[in-house]
N, C-alpha and C positions, 0 to 999 in steps of 0.2 A: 263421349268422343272415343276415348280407349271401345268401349263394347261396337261402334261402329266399326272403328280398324280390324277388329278381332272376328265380328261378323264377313265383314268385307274377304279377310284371306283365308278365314273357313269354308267360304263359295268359290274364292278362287281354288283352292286345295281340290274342293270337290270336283270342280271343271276338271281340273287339268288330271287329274290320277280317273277320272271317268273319260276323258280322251284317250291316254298313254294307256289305258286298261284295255281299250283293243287292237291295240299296238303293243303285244308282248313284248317282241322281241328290240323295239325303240325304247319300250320303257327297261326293260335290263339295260341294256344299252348306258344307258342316259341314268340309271340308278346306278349301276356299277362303276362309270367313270368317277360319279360324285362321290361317291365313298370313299374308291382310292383317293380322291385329289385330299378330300377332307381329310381321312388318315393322312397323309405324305403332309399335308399343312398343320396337322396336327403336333407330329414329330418333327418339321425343319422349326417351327415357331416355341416346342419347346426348348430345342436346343437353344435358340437364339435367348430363350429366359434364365437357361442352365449356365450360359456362358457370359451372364452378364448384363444382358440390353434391357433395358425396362420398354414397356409399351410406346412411350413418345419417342425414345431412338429410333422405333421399327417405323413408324408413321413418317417421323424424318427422313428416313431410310425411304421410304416408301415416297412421298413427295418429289424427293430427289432423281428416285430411280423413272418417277412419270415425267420428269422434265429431260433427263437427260437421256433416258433409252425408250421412250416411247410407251404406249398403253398396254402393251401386250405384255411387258415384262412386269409394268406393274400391275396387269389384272393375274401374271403368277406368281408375282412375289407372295410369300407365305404365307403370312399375316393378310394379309388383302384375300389371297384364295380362302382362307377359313371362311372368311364373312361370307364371301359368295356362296360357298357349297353348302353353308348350313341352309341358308335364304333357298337356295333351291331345293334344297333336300326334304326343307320343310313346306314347299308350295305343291312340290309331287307326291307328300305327303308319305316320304322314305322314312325320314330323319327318325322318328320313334321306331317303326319297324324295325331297322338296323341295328340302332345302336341297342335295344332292349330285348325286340323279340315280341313276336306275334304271342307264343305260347307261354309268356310270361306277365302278359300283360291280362288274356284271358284266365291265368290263374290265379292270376290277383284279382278279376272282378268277381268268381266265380269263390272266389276266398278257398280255393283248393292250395295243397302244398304242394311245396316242389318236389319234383321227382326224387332228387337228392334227401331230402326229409321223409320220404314214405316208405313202410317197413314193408319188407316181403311182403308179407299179408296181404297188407292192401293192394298193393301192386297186385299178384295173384288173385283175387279180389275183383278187382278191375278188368284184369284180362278174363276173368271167367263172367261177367257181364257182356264185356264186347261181344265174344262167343254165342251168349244165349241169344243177344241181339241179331247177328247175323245169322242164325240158325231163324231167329222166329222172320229175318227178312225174308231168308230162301223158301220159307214154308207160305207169306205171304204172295211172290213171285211166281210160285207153284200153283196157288189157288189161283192167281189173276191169267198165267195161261189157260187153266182150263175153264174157267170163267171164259176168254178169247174162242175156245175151241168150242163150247156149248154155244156160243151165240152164232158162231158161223156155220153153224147145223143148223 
């Protein structure tokens, strides 16, 4: 049952960030709001922990405020926004991206260190690979024009 649900909003993930994916400027859009809300629910909700309220006040709180000011206030209330924006953050398939980072995630699979952990050296190192690499690109590029120019003779 669990690896059905898990299946199921890993296909949804996949839909929807390969729709939103040709939609750049909807998907910043739509990623950027949820972040902020996420941060801003982040910090009113831990205030509300700093100052005392344990989790069933806010839900009380939260009950209260859908009977008596309507849905809108309580789909902002803060505690309630958390839930929402991770659930979407995690269907458009943001929520890791954001909060960890693309280039940290590939250097963990890649079991390279971070940047902050590598000595000159390598650093230096690495940049004189990138170098050789776009040099032997530009010399491939060169060969494929006139490759181009021989064949249209």
């Amino acid at each position: 049952m669990i690896r059905f649900i898990i299946r199921y909003f890993d296909k949804l993930e996949d839909k929807v960030r390969s729709r939103l994916s040709h939609r750049s400027i909807l998907y910043a859009l739509i990623g950027g709001s949820l972040t902020v809300m996420f941060w801003r629910a982040i910090w009113h909700t831990s205030d509300k922990i700093m100052y005392g309220e344990n989790f069933s006040d806010m839900f009380n709180e939260a009950s209260i405020i859908l009977k008596t000011n309507g849905f809108w206030s309580f789909f902002f209330y803060e505690p309630i926004t958390l839930i929402w924006t991770i659930i979407f953050l995690l269907i458009t398939g943001l929520f890791v991206s954001i909060m960890i980072g693309d280039r940290i995630i590939l250097s963990g699979i890649k079991h390279e260190k971070r940047v902050d952990e590598k000595t000159e050296e390598e650093i230096k190192k690495e940049e004189e690979e990138i170098k050789n690499i776009m040099q032997k690109i530009s010399t491939i590029a060169g060969d494929l024009k006139e490759v181009k120019e021989l064949l249209k003779k």
